[in-house]
Structure formats: C-alpha cells, structure tokens
DSSP file (Angstrom, degrees, kcal/mol; ACC not computed):
  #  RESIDUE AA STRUCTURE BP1 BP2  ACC     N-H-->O    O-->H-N    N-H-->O    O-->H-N    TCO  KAPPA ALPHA  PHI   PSI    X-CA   Y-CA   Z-CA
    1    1 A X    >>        0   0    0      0, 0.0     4,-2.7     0, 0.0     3,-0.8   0.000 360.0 360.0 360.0 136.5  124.8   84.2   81.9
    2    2 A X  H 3>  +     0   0    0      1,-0.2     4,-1.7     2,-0.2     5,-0.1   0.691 360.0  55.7 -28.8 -42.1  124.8   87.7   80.4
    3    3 A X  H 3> S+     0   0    0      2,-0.3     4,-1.0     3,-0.1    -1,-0.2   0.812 110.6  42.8 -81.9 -65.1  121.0   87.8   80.9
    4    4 A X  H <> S+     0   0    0     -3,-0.8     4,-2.6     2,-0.1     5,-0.4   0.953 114.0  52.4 -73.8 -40.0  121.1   86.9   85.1
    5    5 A X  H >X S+     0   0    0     -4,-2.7     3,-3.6     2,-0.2     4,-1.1   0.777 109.3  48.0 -67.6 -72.4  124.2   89.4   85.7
    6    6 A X  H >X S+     0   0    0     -4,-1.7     3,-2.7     1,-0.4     4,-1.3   0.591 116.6  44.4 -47.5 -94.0  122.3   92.6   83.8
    7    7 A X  H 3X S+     0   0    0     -4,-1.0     4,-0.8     1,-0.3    -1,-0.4   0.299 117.0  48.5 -29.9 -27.8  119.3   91.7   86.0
    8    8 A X  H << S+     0   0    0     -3,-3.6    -1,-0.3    -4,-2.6    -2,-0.2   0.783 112.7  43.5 -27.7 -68.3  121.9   91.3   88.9
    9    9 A X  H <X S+     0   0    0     -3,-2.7     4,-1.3    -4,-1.1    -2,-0.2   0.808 119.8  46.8 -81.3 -36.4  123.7   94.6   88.4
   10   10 A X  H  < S+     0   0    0     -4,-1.3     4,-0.4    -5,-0.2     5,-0.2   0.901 104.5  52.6 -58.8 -53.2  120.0   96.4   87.9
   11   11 A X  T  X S+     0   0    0     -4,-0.8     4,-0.9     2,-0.2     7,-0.6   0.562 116.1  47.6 -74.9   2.9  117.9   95.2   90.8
   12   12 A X  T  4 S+     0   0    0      1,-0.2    -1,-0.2     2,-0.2    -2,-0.2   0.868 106.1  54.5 -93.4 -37.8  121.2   96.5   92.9
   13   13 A X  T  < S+     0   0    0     -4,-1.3    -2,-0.2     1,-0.2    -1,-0.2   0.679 116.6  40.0 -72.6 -20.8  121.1   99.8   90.8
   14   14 A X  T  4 S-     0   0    0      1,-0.6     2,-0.3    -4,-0.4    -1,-0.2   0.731 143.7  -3.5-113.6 -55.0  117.1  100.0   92.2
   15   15 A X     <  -     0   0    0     -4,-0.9    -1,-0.6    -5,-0.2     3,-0.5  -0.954  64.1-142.5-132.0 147.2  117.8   98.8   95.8
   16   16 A X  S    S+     0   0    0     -2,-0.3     2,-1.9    -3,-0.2    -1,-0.2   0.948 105.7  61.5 -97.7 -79.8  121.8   97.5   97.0
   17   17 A X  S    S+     0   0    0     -3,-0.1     2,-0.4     2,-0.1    21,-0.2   0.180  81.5  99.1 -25.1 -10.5  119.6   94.9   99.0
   18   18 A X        -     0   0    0     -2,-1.9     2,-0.3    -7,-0.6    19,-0.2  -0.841  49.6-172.3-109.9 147.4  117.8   93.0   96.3
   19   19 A X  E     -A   36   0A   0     17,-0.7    17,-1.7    -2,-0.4   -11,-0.1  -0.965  22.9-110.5-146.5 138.3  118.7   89.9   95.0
   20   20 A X  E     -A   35   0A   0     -2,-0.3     2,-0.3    15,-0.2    15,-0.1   0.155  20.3-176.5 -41.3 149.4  118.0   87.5   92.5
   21   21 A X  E     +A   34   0A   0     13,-0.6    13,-2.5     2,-0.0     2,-0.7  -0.899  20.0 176.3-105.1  91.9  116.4   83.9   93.0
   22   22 A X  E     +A   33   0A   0     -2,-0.3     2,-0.2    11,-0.2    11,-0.2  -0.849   9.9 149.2-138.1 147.9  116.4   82.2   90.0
   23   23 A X  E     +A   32   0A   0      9,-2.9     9,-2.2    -2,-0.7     2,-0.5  -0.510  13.5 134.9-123.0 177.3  115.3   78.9   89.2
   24   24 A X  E     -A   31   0A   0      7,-0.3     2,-0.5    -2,-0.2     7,-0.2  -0.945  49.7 -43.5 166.2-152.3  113.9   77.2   86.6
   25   25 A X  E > > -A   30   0A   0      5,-2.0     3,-1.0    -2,-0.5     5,-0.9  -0.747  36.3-170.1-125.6  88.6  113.5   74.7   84.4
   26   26 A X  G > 5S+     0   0    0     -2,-0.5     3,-0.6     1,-0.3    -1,-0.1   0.698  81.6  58.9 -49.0 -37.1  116.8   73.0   82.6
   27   27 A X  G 3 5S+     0   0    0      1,-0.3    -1,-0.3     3,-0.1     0, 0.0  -0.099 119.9  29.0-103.1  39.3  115.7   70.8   79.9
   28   28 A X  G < 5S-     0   0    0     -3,-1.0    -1,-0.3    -2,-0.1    -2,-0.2  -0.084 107.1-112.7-171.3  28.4  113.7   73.9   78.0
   29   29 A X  T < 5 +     0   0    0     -3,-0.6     2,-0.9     1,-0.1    -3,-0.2   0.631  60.7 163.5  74.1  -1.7  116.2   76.9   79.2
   30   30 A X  E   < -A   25   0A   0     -5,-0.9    -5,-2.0    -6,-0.1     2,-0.3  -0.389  20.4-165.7 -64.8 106.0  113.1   78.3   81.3
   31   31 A X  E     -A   24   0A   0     -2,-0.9     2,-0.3    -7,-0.2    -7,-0.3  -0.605   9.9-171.4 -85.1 135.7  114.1   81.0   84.2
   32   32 A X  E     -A   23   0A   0     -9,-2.2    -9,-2.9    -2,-0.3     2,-0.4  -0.981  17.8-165.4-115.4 135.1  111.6   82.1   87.1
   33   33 A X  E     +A   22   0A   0     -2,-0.3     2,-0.3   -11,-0.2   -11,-0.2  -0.943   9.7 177.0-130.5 133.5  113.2   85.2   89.0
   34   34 A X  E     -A   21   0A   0    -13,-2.5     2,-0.8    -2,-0.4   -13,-0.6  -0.957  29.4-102.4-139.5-176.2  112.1   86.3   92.2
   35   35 A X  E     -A   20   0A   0     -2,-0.3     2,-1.1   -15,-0.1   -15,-0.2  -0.826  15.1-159.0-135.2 134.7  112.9   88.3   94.1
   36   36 A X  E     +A   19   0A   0    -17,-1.7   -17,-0.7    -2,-0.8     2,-0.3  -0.348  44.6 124.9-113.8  91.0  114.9   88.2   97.5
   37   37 A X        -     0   0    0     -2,-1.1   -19,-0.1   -19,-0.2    -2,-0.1  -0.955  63.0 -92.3-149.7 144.7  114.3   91.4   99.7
   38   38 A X  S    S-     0   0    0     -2,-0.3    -2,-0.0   -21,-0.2   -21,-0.0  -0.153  93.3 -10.3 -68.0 129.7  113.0   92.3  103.4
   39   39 A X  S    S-     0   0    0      2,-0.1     3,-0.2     3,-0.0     0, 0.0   0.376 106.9 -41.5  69.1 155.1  109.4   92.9  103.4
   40   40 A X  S    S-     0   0    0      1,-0.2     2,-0.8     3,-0.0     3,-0.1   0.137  71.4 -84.7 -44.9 142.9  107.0   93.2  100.3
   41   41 A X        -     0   0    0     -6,-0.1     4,-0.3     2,-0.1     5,-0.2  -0.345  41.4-121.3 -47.2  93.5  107.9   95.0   97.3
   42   42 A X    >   -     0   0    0     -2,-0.8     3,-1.2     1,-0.2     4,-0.4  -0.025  28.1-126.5 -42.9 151.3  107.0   99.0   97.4
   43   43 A X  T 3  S+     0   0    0      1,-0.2    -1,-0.2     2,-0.2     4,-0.1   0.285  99.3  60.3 -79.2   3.3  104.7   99.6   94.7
   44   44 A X  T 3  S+     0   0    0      1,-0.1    -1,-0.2     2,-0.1    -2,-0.1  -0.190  96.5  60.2-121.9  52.2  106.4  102.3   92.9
   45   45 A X  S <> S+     0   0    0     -3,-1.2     4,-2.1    -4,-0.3    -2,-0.2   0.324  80.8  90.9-121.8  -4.6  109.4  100.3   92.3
   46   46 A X  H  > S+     0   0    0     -4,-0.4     4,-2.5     1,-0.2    -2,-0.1   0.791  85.4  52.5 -42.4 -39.2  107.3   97.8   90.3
   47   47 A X  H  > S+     0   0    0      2,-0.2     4,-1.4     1,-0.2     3,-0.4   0.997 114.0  35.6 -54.7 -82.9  107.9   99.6   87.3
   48   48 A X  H  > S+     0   0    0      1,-0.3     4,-3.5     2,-0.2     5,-0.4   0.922 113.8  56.4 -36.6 -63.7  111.2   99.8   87.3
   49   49 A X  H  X S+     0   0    0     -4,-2.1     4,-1.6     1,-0.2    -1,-0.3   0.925 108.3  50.4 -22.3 -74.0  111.6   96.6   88.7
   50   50 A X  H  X S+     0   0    0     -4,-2.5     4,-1.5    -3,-0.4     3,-0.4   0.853 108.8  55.6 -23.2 -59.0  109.4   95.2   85.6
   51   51 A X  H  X S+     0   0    0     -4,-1.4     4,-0.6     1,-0.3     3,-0.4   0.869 108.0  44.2 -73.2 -40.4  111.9   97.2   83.4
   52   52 A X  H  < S+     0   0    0     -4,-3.5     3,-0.4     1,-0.2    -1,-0.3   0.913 120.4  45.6 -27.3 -49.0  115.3   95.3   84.9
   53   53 A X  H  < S+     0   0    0     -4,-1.6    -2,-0.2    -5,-0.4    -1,-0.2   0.601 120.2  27.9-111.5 -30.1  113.5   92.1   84.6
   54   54 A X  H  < S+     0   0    0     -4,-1.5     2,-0.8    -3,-0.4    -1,-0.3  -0.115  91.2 100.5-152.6  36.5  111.7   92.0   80.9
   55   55 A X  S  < S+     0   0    0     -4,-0.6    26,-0.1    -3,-0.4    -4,-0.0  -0.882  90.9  13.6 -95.5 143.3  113.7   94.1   78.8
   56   56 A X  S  > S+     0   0    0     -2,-0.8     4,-1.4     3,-0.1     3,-0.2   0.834  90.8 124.1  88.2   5.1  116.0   92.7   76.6
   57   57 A X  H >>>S+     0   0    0      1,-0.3     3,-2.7     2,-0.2     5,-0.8   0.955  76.8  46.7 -71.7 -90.0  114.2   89.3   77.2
   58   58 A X  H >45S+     0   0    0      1,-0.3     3,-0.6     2,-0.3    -1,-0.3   0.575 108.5  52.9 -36.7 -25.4  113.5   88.8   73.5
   59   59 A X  H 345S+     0   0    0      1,-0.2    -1,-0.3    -3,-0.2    -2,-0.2   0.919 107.1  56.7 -75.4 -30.8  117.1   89.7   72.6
   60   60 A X  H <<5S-     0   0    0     -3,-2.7    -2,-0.3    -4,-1.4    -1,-0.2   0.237 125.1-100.8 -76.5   8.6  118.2   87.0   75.1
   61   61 A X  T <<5S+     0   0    0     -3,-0.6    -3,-0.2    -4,-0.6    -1,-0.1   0.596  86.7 127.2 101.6  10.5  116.2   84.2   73.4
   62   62 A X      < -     0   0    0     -5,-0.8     2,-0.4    -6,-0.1    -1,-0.3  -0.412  45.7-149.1 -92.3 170.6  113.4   84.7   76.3
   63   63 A X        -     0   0    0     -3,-0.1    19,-0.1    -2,-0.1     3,-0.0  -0.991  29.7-118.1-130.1 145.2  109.4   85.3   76.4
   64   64 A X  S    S+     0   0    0     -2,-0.4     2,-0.2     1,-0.1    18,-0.1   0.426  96.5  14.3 -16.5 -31.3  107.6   87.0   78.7
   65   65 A X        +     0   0    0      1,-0.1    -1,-0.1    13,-0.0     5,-0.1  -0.882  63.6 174.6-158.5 150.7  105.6   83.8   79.7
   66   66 A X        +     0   0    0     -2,-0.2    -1,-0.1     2,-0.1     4,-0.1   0.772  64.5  12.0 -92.6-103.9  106.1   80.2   79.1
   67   67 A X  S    S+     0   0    0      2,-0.1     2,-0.2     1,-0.0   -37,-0.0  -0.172 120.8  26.1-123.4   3.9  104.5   77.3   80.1
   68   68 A X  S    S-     0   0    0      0, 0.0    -2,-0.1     0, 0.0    -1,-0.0  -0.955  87.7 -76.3-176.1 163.1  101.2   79.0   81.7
   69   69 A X        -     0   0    0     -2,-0.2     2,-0.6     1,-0.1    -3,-0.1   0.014  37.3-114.0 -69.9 176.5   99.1   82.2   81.3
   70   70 A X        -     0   0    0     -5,-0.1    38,-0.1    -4,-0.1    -1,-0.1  -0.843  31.5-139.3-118.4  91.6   99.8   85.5   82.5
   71   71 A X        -     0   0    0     -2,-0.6    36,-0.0     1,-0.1    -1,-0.0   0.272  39.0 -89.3 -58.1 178.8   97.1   86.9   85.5
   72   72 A X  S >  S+     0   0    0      1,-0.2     3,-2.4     2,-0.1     4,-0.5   0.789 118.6  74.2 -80.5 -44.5   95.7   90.5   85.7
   73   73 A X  G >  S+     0   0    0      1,-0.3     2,-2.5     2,-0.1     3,-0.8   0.916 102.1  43.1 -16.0 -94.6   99.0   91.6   87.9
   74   74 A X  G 3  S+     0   0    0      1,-0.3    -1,-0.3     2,-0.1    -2,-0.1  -0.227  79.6 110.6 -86.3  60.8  101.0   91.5   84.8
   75   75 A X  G <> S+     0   0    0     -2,-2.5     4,-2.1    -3,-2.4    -1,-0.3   0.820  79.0  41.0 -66.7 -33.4   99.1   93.0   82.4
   76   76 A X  H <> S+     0   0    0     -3,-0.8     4,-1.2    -4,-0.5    -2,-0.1   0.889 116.8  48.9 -59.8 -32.4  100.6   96.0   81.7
   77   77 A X  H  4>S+     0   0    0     -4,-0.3     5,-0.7     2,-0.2     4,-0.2   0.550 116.3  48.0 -90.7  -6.4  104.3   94.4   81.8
   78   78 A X  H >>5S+     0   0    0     -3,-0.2     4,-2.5     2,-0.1     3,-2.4   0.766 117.8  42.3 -92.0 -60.0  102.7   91.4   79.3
   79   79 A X  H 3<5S+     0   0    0     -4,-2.1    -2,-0.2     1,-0.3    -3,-0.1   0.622 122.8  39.9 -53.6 -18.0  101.1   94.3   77.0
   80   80 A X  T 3<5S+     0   0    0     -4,-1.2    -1,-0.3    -5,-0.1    -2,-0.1   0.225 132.2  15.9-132.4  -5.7  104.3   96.2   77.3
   81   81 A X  T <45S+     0   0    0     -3,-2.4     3,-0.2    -4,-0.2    -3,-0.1   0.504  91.8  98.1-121.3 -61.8  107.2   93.1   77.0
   82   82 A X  S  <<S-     0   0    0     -4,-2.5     2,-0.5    -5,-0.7   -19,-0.0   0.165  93.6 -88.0 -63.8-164.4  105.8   90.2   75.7
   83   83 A X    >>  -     0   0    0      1,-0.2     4,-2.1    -3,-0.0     3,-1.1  -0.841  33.9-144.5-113.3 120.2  106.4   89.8   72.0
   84   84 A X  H >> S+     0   0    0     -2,-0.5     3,-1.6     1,-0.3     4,-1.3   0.941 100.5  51.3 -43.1 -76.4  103.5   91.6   69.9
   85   85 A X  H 3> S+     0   0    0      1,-0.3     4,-1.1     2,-0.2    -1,-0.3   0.661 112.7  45.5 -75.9 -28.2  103.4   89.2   67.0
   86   86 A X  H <> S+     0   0    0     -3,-1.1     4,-2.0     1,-0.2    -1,-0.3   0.880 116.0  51.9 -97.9 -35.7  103.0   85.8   69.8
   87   87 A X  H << S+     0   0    0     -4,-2.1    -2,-0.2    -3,-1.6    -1,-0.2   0.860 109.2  48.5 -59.8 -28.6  100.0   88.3   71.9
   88   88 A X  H  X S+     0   0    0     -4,-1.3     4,-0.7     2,-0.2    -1,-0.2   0.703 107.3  51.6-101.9 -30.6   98.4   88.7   68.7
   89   89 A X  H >X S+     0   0    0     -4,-1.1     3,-2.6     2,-0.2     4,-1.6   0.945 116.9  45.9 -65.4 -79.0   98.5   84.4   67.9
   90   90 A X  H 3X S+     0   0    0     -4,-2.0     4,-0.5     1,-0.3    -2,-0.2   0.376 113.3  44.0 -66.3   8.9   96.8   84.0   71.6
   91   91 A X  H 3> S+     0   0    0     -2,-1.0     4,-2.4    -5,-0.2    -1,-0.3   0.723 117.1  46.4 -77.9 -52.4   94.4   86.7   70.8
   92   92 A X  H <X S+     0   0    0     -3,-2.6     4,-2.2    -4,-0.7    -2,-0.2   0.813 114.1  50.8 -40.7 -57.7   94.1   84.8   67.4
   93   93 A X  H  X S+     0   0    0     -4,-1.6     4,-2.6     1,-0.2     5,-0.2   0.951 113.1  42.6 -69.1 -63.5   93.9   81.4   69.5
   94   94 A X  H  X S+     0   0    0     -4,-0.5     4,-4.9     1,-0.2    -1,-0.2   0.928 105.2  59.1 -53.5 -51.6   91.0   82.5   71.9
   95   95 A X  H  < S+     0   0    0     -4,-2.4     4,-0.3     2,-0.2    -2,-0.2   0.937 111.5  45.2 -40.4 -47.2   88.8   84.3   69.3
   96   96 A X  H >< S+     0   0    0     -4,-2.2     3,-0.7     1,-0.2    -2,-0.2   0.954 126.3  31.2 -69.8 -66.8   88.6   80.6   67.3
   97   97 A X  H 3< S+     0   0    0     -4,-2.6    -2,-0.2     1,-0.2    -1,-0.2   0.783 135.1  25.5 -78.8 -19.2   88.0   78.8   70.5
   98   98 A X  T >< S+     0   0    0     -4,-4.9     3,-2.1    -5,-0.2    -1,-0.2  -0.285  73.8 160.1-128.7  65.2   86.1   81.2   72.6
   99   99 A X  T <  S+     0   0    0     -3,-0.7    -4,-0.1     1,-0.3    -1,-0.1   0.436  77.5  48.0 -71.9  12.4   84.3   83.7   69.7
  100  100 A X  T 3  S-     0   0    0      3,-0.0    -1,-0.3    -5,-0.0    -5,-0.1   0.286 112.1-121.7-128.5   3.8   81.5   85.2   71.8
  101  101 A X    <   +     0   0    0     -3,-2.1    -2,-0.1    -7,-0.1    -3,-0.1   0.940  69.8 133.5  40.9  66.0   84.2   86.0   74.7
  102  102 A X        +     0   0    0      3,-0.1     2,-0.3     1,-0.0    -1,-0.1   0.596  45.5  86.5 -92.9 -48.0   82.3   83.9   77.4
  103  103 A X  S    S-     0   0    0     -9,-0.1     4,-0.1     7,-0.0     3,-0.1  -0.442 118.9 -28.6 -35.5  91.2   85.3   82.2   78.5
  104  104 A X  S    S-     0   0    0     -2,-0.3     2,-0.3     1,-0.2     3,-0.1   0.586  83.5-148.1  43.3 115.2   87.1   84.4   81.3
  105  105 A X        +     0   0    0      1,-0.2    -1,-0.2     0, 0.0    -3,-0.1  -0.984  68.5  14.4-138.5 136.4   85.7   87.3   79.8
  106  106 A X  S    S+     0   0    0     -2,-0.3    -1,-0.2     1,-0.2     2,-0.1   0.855  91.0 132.6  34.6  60.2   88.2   90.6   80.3
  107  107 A X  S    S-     0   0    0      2,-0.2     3,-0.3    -4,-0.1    -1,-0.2  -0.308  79.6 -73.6 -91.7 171.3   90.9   88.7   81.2
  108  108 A X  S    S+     0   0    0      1,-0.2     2,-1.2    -2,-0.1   -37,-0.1   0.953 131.1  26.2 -54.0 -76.3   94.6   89.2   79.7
  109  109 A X              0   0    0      1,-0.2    -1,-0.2   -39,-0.1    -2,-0.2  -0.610 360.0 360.0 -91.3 104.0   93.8   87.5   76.1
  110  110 A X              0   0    0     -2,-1.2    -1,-0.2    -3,-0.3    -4,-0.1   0.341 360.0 360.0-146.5 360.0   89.9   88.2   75.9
C-alpha cells in the first residue's frame, strides 16, 4: 500500500537501518507500526520520526488512534496529527461525562 511504502522510503531517509513492523488488525483496516532498529530510539529523531509516521494519515483514510486512548508520550504528535474536529468530540465526550475534570485529571482529553 501507498501509505506503508512512504513510511518505508522515509524511516530509511532518517536512518538506512530502520524498518517497518507493521501489523494490525484486518477486519477494520487498522495498522500498528513499530519500529525495527538496534537499541532504543534517539530522542531527537522522535520528531521526525512522528512526522514519517502521522502525516498524511488522514489523507490515507487513517486516524491517529483507534481502538484505545492515547498516553502522555504522544501528546504532542495527537495535538499535532490527530484530526481537530474528532479531538474536539472527545473533549466534547469527557466534559458530559466527567464535568468537574475529576476523572484522570490533566491527562490527553481532560
């Protein structure tokens, strides 16, 4: 798919050594990519990394997160990817069910 080879052709453009893992979920099109390189990930390729990996998701029929929430790691890369109008429903979501922000309080949707 168009989608894995950009995200292919990128993490090589970052590092010739990284390569995709991706796996997923068949019956609802869902990808998890990780990502296959010696020793942890330097921390100032995260960025970049991020940028390979969750741009262009939304033109490619993707989201930023599926099937579970998104921890304090990616917050910047949820505030900064995921699709405004769907952050703004689960801001929406919480407020009705948690209106005094008890709940996980300063968390990603709080």
């Amino acid at each position: 798919d168009a989608y894995v080879a950009r995200i292919e052709a990128g993490l090589k453009r970052i590092d010739a050594a990284y390569a995709p893992y991706v796996y997923g979920h068949l019956a609802d099109g869902n990808l998890h990519i990780s990502i296959n390189c010696d020793g942890p990930l330097p921390h100032e390729r995260h960025a970049a990394i991020e940028d390979v990996l969750y741009q262009g998701l939304r033109e490619a029929g993707g989201s930023f997160s599926a099937e579970h929430g998104v921890g304090l790691e990616k917050r910047e890369a949820y505030e900064r990817y995921a699709d405004p109008v769907k952050r703004d429903l689960a801001k929406a979501i919480k407020a009705l069910i948690d209106p005094g922000h008890v709940m996980n309080p300063g968390k990603v949707v709080g």
